[in-house]
Backbone as CSV, one residue per row, in Angstrom:
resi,resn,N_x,N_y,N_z,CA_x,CA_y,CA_z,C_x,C_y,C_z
1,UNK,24.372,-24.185,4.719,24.632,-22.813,4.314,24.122,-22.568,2.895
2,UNK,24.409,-23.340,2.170,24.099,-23.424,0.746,22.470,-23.716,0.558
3,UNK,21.963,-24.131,1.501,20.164,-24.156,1.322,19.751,-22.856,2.013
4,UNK,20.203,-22.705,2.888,19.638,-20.755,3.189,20.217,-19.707,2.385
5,UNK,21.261,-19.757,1.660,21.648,-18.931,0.663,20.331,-18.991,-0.813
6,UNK,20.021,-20.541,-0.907,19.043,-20.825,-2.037,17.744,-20.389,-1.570
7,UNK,17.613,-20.934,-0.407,16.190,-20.127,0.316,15.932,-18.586,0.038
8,UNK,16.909,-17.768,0.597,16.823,-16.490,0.861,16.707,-15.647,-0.378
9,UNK,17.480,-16.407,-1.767,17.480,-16.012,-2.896,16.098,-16.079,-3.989
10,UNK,15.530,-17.318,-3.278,13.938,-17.748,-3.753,13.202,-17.028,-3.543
11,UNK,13.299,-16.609,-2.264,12.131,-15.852,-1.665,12.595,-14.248,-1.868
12,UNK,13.417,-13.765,-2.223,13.601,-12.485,-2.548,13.030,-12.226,-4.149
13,UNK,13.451,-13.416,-4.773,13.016,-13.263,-6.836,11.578,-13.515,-6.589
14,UNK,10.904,-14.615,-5.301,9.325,-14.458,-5.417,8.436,-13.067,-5.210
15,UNK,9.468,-12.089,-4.007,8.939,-11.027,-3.452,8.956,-10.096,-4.430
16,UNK,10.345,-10.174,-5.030,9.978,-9.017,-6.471,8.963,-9.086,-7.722
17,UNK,8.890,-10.665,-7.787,8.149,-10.847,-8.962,6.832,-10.487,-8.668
18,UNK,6.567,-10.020,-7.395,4.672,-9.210,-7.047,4.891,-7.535,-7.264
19,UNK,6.115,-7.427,-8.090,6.157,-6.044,-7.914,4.899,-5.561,-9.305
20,UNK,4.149,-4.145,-8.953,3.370,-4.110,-9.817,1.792,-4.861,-9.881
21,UNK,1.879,-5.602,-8.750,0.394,-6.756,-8.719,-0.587,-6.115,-7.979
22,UNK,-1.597,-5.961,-8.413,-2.877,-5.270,-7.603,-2.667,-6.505,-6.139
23,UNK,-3.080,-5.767,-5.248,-3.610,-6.656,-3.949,-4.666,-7.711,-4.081
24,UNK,-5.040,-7.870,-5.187,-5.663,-9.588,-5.634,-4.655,-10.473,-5.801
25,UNK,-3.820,-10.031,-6.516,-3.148,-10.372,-7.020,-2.373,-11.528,-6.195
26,UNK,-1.603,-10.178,-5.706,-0.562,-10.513,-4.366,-1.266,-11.058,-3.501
27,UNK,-2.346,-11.461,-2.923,-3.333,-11.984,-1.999,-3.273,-13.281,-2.691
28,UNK,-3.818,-13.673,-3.928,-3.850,-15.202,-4.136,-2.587,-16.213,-4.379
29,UNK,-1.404,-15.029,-4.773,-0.106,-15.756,-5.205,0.532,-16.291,-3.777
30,UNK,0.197,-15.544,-2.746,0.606,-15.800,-1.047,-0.042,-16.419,-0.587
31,UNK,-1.177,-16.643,-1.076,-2.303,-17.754,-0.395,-2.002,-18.590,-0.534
32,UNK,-1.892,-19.096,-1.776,-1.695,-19.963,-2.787,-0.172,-20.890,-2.194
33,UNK,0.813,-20.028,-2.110,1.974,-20.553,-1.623,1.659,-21.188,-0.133
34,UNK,0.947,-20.091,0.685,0.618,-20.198,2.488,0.008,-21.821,2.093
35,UNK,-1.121,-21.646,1.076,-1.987,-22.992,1.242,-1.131,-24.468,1.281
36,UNK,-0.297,-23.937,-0.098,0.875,-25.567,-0.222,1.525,-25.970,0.452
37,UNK,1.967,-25.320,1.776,2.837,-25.575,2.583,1.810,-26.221,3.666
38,UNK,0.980,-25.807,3.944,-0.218,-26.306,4.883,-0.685,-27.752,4.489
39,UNK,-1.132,-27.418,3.022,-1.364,-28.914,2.206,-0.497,-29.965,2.646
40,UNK,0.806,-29.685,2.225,1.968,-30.495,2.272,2.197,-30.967,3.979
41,UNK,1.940,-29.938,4.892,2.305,-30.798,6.259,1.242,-31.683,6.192
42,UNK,-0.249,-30.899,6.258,-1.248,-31.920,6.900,-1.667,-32.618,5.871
43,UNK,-1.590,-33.049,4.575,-1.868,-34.620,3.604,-0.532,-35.288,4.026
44,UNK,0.355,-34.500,3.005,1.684,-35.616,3.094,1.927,-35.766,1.344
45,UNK,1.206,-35.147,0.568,1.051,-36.182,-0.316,0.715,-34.923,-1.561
46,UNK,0.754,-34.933,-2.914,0.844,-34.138,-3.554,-0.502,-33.852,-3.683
47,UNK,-1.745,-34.450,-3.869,-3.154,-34.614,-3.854,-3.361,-33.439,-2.553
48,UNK,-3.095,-33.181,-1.601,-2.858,-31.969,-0.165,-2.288,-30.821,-0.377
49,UNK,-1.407,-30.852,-1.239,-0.555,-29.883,-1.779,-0.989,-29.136,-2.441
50,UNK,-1.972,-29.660,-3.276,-3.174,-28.968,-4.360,-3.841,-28.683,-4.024
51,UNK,-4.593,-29.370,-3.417,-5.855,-28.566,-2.441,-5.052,-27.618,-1.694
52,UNK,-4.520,-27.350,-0.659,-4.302,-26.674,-0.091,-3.376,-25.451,-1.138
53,UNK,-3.203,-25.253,-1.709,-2.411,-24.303,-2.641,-3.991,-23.643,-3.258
54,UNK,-5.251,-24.385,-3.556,-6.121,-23.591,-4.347,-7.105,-23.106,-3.270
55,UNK,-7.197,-23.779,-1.936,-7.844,-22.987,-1.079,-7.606,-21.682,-1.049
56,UNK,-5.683,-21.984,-0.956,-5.400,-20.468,-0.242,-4.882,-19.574,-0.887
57,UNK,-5.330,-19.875,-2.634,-5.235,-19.156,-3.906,-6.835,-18.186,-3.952
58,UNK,-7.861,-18.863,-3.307,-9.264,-18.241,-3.229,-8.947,-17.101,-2.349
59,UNK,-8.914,-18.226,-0.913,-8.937,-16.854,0.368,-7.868,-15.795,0.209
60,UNK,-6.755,-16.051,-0.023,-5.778,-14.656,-0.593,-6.293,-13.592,-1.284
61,UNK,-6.933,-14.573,-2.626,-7.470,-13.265,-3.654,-8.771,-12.865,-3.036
62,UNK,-9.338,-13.250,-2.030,-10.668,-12.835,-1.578,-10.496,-11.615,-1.151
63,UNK,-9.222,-11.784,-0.274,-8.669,-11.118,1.027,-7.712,-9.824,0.139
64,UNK,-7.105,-9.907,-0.945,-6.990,-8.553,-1.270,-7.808,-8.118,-1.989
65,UNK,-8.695,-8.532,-2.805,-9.653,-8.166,-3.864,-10.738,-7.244,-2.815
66,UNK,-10.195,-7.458,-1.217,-11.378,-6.269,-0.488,-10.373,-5.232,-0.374
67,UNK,-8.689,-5.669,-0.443,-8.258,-4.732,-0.146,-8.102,-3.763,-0.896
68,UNK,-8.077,-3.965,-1.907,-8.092,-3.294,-3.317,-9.730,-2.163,-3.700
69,UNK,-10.641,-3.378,-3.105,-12.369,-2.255,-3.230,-11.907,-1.410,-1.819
70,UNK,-11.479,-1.540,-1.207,-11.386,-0.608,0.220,-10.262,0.671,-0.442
71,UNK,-9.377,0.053,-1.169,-8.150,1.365,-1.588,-9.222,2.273,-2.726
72,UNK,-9.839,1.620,-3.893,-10.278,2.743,-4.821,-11.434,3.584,-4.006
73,UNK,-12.380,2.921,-2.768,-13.155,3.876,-2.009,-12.781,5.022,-1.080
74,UNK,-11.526,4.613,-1.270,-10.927,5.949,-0.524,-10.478,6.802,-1.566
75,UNK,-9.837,6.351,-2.621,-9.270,7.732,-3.855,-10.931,8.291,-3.761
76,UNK,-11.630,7.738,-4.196,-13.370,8.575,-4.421,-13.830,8.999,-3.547
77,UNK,-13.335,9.045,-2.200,-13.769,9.231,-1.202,-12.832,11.140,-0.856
78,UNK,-11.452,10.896,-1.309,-10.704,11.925,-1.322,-11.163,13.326,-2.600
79,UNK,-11.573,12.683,-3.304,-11.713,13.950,-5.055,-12.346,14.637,-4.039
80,UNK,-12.130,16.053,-4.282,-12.754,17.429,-4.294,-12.471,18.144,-2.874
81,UNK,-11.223,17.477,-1.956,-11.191,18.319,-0.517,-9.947,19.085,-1.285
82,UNK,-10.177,20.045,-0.378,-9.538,21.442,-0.263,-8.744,21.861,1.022
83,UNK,-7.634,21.987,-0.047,-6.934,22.792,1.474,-6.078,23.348,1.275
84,UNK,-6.539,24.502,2.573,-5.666,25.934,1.888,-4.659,26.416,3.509
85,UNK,-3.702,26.779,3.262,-3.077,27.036,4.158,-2.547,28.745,4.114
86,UNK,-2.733,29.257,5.195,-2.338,30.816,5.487,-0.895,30.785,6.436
87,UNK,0.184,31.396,5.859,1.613,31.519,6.847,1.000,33.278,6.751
88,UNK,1.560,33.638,7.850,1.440,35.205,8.121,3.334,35.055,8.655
89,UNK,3.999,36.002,7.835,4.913,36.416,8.181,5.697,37.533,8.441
90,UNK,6.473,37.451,9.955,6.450,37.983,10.995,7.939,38.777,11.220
91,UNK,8.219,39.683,11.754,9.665,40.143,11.939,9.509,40.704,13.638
92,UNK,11.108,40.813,14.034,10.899,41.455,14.980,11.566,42.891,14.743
93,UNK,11.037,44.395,15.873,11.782,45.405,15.540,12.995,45.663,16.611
94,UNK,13.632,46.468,16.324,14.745,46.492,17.358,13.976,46.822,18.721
95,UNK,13.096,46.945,19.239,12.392,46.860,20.451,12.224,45.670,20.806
96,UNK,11.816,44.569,20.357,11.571,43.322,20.750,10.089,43.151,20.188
97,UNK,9.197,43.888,19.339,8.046,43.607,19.386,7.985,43.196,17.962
98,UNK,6.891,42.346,17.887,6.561,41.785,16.713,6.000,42.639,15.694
99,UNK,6.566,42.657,14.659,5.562,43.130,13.508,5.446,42.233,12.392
100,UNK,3.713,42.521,11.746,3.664,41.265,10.702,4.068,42.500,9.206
101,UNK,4.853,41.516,9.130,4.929,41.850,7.568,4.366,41.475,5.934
102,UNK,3.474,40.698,6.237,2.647,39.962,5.512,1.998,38.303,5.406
103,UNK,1.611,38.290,4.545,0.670,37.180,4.831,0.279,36.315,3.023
104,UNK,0.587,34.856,3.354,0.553,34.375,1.972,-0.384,32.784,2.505
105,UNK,-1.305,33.082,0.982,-2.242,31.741,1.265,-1.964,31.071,0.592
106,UNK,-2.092,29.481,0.333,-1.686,28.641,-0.284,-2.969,27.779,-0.264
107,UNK,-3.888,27.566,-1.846,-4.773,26.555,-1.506,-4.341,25.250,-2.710
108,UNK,-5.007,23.937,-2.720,-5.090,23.067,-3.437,-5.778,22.284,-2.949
109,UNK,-6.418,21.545,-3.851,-7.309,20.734,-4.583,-6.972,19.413,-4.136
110,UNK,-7.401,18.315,-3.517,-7.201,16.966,-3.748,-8.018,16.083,-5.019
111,UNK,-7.266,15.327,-5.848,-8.039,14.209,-6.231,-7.713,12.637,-6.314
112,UNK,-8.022,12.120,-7.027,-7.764,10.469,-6.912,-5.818,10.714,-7.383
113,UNK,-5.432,11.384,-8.086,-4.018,11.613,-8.638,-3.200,12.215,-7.310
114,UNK,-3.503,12.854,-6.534,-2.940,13.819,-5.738,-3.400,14.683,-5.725
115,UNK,-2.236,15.840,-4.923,-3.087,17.125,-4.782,-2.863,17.856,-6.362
116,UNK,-3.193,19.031,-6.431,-3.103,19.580,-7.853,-3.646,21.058,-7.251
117,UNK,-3.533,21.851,-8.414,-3.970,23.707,-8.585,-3.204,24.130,-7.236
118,UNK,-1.574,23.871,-6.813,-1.153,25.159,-6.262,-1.369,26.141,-6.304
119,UNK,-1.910,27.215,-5.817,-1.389,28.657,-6.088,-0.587,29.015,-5.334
């Protein structure tokens, strides 16, 4: 009980401590861990442990360092769309028939920040 209480507590202070880490980041620190445990079954031996901890310190950070060029190609990919939205609003009269009573547009701007220029 007392080693899954220590477990569960490890791995929660490891999960926070990526708070804030670009996806390189977090990619090589998980690799890195994924690798040592791999090391450690298949050597046996601390010399396995290392290797396998810096393999999977590479392929991690490989593996978010695309995820990271894939996230800023999309903010640049987003600057300059537009979108504008029209509500037309509607009443009914004591007949049952519709009448519009007006009509309001709403446009804004996307960029790498969000959207922006409500009107």
């Amino acid at each position: 009980m007392n080693k899954t209480i220590l477990g569960l507590t490890l791995t929660a202070l490891a999960t926070t401590s990526l708070l804030g880490c670009t996806k390189t980041e977090e990619g090589a620190t998980w690799g890195a861990g994924i690798g040592a445990l791999a090391g450690q079954a298949i050597g046996g031996d601390t010399g396995g442990t290392l290797i396998g901890a810096g393999i999977g310190a590479l392929v991690g950070g490989a593996v978010g360092n695309s995820q990271d060029q894939e996230a800023q190609q999309q903010k640049a990919s987003a600057n300059g769309s537009t979108i504008r939205r029209t509500t037309i609003q509607e009443t009914l009269d004591a007949n049952g028939n519709v009448i519009k009573t007006g009509t309001t547009t709403t446009t804004s701007s996307q960029t790498s920040d969000g959207y922006t220029g409500l009107e």
